[in-house]
N, CA and C of each residue as an Amber inpcrd file, in Angstrom:
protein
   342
   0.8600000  -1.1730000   0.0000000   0.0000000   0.0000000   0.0000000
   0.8970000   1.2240000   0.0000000   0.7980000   1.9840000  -0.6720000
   1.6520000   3.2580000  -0.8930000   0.9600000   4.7790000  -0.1100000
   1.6580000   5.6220000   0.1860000   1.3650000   6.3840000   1.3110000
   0.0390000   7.3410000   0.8770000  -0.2060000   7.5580000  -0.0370000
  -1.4530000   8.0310000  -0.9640000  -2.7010000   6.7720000  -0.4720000
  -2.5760000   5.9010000  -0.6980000  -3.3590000   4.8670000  -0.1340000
  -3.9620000   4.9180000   0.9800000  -2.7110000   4.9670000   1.5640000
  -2.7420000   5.1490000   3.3810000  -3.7050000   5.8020000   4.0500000
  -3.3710000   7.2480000   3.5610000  -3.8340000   8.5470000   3.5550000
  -5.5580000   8.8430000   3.4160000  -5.7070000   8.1740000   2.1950000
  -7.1300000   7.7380000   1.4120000  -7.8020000   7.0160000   3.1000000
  -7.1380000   6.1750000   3.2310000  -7.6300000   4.6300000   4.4600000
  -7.9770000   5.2650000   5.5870000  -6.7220000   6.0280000   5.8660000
  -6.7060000   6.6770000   7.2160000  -8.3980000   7.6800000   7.4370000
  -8.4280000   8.5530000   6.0090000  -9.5210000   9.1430000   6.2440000
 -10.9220000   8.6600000   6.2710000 -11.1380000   7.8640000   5.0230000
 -12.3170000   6.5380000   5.6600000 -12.1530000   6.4870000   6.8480000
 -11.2580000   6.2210000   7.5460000 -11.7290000   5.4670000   8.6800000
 -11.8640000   6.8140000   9.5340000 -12.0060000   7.6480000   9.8170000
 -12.4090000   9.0470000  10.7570000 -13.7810000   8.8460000  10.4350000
 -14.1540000   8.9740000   8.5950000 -15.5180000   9.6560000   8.5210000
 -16.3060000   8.2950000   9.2500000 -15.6100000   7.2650000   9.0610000
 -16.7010000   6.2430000   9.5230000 -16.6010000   6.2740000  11.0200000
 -15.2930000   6.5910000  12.1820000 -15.6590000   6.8250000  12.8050000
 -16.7860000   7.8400000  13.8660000 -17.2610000   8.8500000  13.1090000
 -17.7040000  10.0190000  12.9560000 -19.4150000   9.5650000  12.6110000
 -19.5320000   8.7720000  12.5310000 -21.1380000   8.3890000  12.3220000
 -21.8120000   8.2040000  10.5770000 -20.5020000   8.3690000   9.6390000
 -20.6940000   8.0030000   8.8070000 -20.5920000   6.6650000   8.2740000
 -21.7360000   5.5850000   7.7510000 -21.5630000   4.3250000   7.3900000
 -21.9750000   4.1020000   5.9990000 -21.2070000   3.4120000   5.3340000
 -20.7290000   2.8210000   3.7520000 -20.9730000   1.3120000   3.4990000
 -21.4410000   0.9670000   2.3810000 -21.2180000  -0.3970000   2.4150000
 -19.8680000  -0.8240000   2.0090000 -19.2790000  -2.3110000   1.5680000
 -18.2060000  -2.9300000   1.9050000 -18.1100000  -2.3800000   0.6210000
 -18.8780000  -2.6110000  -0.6330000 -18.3410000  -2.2930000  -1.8710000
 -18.0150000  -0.5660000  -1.9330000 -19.2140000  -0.0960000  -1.3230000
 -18.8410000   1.7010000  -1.4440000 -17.0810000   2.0110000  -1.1280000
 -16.9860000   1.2600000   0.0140000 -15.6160000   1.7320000   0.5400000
 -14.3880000   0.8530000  -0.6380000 -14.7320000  -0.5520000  -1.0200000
 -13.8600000  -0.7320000  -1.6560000 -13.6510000   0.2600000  -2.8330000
 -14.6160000   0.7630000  -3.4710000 -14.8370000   1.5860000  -4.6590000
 -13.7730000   2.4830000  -4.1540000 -13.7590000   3.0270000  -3.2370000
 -13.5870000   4.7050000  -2.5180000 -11.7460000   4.1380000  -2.5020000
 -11.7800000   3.4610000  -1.5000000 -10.0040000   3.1290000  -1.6360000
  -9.3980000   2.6580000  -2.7680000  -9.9320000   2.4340000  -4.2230000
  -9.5660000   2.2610000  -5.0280000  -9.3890000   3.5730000  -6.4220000
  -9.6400000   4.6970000  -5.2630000 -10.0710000   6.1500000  -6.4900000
  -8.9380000   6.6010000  -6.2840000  -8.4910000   7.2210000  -7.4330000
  -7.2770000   8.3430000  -7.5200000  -7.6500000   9.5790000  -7.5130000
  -6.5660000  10.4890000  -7.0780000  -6.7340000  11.6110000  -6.6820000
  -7.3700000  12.9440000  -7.6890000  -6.6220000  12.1120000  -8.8970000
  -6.4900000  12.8310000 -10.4300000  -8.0970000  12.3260000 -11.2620000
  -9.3260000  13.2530000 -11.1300000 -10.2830000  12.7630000 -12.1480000
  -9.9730000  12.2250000 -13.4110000 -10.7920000  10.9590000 -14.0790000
 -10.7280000  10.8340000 -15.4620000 -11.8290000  11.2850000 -15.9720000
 -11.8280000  11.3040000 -17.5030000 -13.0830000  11.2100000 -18.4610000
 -13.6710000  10.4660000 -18.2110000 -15.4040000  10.4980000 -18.2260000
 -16.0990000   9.6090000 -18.1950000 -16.2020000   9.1490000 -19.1080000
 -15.3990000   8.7510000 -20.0160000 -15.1570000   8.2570000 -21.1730000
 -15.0470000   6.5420000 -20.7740000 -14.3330000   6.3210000 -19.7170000
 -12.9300000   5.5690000 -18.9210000 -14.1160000   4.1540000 -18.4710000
 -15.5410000   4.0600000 -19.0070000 -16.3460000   3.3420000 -17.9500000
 -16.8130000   3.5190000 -16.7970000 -17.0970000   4.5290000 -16.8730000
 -17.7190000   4.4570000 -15.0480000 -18.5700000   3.3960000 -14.4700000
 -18.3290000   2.6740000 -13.2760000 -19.2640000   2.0760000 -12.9570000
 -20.6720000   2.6300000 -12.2530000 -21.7110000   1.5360000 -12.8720000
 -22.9120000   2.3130000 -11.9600000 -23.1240000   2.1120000 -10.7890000
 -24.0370000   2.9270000 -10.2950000 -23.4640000   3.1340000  -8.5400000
 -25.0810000   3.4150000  -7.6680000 -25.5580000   4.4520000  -8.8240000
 -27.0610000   5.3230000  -8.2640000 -28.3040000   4.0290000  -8.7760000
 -28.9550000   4.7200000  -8.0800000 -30.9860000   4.3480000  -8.1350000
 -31.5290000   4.2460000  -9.4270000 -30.7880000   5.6120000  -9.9080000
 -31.5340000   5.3760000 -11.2930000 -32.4910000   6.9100000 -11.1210000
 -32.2410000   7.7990000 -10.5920000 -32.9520000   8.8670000 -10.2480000
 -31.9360000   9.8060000 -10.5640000 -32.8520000  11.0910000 -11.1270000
 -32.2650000  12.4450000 -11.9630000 -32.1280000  13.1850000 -10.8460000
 -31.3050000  13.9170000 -10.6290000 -31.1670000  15.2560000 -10.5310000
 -32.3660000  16.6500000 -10.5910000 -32.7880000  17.1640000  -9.4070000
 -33.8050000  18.2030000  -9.9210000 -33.2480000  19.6560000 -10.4030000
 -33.6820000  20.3880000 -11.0410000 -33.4780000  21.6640000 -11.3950000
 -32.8700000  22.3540000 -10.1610000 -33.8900000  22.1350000  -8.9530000
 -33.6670000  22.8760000  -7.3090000 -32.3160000  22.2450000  -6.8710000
 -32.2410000  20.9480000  -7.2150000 -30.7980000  20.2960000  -6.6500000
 -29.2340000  20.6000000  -7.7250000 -29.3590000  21.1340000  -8.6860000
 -28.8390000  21.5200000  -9.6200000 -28.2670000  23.1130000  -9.3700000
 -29.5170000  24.0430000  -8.9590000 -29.2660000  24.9690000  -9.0540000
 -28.3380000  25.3300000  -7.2970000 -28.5590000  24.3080000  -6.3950000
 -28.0570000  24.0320000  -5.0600000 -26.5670000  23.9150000  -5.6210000
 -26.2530000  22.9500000  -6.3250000 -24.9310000  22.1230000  -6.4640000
 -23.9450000  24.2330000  -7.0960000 -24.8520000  24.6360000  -7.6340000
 -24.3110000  25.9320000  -8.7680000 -24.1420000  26.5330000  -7.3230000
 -24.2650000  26.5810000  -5.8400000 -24.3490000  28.0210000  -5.1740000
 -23.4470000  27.1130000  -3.9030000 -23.0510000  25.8420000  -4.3060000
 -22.1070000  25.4340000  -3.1570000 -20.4960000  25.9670000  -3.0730000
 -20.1180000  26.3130000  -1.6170000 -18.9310000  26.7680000  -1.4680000
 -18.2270000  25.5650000  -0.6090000 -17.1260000  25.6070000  -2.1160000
 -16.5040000  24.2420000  -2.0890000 -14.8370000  24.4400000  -0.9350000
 -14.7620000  23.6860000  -0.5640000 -14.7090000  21.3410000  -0.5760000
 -15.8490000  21.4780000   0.1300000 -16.7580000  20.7660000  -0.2510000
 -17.4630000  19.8200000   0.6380000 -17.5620000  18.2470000   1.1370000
 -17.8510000  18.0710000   2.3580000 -17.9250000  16.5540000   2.6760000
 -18.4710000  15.5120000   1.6390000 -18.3260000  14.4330000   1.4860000
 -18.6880000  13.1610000   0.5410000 -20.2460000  13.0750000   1.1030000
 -20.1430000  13.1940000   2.8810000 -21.4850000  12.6470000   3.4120000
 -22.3430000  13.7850000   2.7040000 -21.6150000  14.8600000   2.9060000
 -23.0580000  16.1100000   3.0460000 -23.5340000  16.1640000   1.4720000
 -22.6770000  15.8210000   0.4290000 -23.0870000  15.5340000  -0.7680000
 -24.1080000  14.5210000  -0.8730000 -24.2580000  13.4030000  -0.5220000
 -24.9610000  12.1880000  -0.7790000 -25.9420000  12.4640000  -0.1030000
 -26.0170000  13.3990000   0.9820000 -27.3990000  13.9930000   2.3410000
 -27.8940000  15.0880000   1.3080000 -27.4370000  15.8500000   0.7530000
 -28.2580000  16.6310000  -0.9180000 -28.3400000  16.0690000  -1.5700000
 -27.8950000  15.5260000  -2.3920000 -28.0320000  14.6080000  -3.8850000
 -28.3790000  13.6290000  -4.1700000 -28.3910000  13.2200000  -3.1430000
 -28.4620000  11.4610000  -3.2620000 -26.8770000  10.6200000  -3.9760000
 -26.8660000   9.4010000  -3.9920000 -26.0160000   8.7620000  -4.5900000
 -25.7950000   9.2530000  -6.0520000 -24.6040000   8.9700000  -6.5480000
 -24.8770000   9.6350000  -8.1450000 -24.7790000   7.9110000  -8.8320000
 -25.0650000   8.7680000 -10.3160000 -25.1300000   7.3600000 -11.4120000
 -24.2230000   6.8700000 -11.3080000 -23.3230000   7.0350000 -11.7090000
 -21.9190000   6.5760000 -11.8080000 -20.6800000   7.0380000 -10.7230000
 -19.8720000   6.1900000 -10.8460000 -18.3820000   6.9060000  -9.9870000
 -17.1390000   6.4440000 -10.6450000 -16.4260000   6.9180000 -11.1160000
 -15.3250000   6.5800000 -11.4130000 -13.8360000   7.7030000 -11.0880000
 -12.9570000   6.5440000 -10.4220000 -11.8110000   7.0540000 -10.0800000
 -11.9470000   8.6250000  -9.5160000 -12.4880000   9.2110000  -8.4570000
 -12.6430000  10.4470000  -7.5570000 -13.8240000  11.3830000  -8.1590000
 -14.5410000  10.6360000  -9.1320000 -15.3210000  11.5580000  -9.7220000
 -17.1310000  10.7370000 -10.0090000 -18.0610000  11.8400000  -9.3040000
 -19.3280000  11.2390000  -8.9060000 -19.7900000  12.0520000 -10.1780000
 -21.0170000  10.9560000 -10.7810000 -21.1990000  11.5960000 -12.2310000
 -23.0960000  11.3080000 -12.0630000 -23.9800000  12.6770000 -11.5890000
 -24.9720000  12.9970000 -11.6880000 -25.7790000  13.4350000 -13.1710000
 -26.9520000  12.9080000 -13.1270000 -27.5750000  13.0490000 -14.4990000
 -28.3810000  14.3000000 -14.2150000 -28.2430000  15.2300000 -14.8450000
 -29.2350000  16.5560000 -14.8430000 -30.4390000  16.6960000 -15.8920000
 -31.5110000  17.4450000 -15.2500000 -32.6900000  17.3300000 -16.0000000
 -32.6000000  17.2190000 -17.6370000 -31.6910000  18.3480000 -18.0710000
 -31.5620000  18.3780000 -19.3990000 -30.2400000  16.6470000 -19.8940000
 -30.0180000  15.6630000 -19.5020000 -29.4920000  14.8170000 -19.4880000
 -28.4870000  14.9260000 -19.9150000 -27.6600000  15.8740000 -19.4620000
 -26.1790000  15.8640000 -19.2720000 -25.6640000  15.6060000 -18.1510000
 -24.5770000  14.8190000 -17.9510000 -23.5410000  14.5190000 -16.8800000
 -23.0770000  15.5750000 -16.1120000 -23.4090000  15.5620000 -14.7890000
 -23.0350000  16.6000000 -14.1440000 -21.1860000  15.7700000 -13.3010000
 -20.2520000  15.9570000 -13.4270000 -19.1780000  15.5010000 -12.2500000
 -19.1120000  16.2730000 -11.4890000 -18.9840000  15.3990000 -10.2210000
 -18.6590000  16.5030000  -9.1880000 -17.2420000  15.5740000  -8.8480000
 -16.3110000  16.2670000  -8.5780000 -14.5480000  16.0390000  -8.5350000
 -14.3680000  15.4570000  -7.2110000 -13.7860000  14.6370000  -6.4580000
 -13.2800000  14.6210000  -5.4050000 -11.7080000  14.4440000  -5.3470000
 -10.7050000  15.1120000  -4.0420000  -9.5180000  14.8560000  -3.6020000
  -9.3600000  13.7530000  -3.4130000  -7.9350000  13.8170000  -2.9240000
  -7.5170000  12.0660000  -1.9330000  -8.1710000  12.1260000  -0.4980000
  -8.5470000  13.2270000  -0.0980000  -8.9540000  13.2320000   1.3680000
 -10.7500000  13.0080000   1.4660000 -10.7070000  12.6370000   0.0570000
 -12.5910000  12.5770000  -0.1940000 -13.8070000  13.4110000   0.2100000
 -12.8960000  14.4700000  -0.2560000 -14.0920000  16.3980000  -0.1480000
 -14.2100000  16.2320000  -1.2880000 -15.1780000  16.7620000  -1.9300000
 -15.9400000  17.1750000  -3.1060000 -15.3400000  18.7360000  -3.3240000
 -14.4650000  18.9600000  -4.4860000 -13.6500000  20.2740000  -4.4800000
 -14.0480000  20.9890000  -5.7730000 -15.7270000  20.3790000  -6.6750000
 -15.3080000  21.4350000  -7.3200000 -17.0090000  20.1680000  -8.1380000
 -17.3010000  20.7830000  -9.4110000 -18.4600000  20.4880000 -10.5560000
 -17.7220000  20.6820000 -12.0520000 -18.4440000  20.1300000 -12.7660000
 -18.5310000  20.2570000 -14.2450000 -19.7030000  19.5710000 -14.8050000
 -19.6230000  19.7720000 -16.1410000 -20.4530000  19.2790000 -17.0000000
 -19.5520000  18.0440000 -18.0780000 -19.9020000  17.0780000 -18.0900000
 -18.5840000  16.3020000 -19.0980000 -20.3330000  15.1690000 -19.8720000
């Protein structure tokens, strides 16, 4: 395990000490993300319900002052469609991919459209 790894592990394990709980695959997913987003080009795996994005939750995500927590994201948004490698990929009304970016320390630091 390399110290980036570590780092990743170490912080899982706060948020979960902290009253946040994951399933076994969520977390394997999570210790397996790099720091550096890819294209969702790359396969993302699916992850979400199967539920859109509202306009109100959209226009929320446009007025957030970023990093934010992983939890407090998923406590607004719900789970997203996809996740791949640090990057949560929400479907918006008009059915474009919304990403929202995450660090190695698993804050949410930022949005796009891809």
């Amino acid at each position: 395990m390399n110290l980036k790894h570590l780092a990743i592990a170490m912080a899982l394990s706060t948020v979960t000490l902290i009253g946040f709980a994951c399933t076994r695959a969520e977390l394997k997913t999570f210790l397996n993300t790099e720091s550096e987003p890819e294209a969702m080009g790359a396969s993302p795996e699916p992850w979400g319900t199967g539920n859109m994005l509202s306009q109100d939750q959209v226009n929320v995500m446009g007025g957030l002052a970023w990093p934010q927590e992983y939890r407090d994201m998923i406590g607004t948004f719900g789970y997203p469609e996809k996740r791949n490698h640090g990057v949560d990929y929400y479907l918006s009304p008009e059915g474009k991919w919304i990403a929202v970016y995450y660090n190695s320390a698993g804050q949410a630091t930022g949005y796009g459209y891809e």
